[in-house]
C-alpha positions in Angstrom: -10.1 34.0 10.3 -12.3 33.1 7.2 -9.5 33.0 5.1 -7.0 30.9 7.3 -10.0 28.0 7.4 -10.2 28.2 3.6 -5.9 27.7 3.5 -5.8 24.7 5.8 -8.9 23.3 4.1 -6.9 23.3 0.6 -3.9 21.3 2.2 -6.2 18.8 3.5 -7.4 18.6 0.3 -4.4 18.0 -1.1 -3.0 14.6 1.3 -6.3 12.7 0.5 -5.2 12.1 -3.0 -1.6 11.6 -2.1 -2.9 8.8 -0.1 -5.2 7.0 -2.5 -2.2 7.3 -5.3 0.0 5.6 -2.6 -2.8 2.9 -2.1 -2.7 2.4 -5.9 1.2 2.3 -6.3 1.2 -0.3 -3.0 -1.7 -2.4 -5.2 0.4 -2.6 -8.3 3.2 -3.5 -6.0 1.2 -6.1 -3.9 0.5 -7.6 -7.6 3.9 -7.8 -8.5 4.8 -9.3 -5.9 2.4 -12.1 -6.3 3.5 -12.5 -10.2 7.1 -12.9 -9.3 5.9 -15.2 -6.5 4.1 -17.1 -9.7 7.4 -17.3 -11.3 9.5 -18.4 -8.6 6.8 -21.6 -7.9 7.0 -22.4 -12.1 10.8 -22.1 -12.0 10.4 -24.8 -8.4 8.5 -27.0 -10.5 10.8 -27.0 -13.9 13.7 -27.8 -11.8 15.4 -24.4 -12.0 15.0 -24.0 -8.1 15.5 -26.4 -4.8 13.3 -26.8 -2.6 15.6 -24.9 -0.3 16.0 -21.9 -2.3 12.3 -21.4 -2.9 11.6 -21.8 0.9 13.6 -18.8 1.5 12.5 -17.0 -1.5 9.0 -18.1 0.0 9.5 -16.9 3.4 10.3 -12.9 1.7 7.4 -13.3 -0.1 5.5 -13.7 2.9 6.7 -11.0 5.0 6.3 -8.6 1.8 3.1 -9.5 1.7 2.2 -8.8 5.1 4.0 -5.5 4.7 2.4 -4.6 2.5 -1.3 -5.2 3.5 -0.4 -3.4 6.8 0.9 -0.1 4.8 -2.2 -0.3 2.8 -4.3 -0.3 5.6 -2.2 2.5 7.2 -2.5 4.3 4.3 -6.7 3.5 4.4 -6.7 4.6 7.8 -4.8 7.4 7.5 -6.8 9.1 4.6 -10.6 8.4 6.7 -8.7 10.3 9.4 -8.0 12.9 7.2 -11.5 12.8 5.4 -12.9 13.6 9.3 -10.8 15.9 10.1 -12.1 18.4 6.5 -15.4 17.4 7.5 -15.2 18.5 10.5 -12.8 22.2 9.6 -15.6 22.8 7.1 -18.4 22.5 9.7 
């Protein structure tokens, strides 16, 4: 029995990093996005974009944005859940 609790302890162990280097990776994207969003309102205002094509470009960005806030607050949510639940197998 001992030894089972000890097993399943381990693989817990091993999603809560998986989850904060999926936070991390969605941070670096989340800060992509928002430099290519830079770019995209530089290249509006030198003339290399309509105001047409930027509002669609803008309207992606938006939605990716929101995406990806939501997945990192899954992913947050997620890995407390998981936190609990070793807590509590250890107890």
């Amino acid at each position: 029995m001992q030894k089972r609790k000890r097993k399943e302890s381990r693989q817990l162990l091993s999603g809560r990093y998986h989850f904060q280097e999926n936070i991390q990776f969605c941070r670096t994207a989340r800060g992509s996005l928002l430099e290519t969003f830079d770019h995209l309102t530089v290249a509006l205002d030198e003339g290399y974009l309509n105001e047409e094509t930027f509002n669609v470009y803008n309207a992606e960005y938006e939605e990716l944005i929101k995406m990806l806030n939501g997945y990192i607050t899954y992913l947050k949510k997620r890995k407390e859940e998981e936190r609990k639940q070793i807590n509590q197998s250890i107890i």
